[in-house]
N, C-alpha and C positions, 0 to 999 in steps of 0.2 A: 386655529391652534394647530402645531405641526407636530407631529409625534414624532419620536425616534426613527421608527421604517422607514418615513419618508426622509428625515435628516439623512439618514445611511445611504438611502438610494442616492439620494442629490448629491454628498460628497462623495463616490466612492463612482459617477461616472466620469469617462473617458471626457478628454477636452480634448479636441483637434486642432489643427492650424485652421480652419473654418468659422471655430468658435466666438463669439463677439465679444471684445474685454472685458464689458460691464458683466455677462454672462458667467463669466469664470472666476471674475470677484464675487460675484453671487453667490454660486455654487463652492468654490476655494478659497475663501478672504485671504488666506495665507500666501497665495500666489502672488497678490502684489508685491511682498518684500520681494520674491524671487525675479518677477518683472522688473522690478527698482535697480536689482544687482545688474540685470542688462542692458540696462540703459531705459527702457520701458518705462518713461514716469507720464502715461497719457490713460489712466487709471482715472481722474477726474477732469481730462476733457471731453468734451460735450461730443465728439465722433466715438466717446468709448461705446458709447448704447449700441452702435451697427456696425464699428468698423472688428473685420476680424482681426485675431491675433498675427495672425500673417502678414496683411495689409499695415497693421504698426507696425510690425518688425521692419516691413521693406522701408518705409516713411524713416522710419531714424537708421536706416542703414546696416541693418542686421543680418547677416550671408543665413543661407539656408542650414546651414550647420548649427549657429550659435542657435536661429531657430526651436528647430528640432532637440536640442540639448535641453532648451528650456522649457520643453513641453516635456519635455521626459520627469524631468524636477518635478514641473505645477503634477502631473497626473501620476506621482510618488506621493505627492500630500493626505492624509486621509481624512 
């Protein structure tokens, strides 16, 4: 059973370009729409478990900028 403390600590830490996508669905379910909006729909393939959010971005073509912008978004969520 999970209590609130812990819900609070899980959503409310930081996600890096490092972090694994399944990871940050984990901890931000809400990020996926925002993923979705940049092209990002690799949410339920089988590389989400280990691949960072970085390493998609670069795979569907995503500059370091749009990157970065969408990390600022997911780690806005609370």
């Amino acid at each position: 059973m999970t209590d609130n403390k812990t819900k609070e600590k899980t959503t409310n830490e930081i996600i890096t370009k490092d972090t694994a996508i399944a990871e940050i669905i984990e901890k931000k379910p809400e990020a996926a729409q925002i993923m979705f909006e940049y092209g990002l729909h690799c949410i339920g393939c089988r590389v989400a478990a280990w691949e960072s959010l970085e390493e998609g971005c670069k795979v569907h073509g995503l500059d370091e900028n749009k990157v970065d912008e969408m990390l600022k978004k997911i780690n806005e969520l609370e």
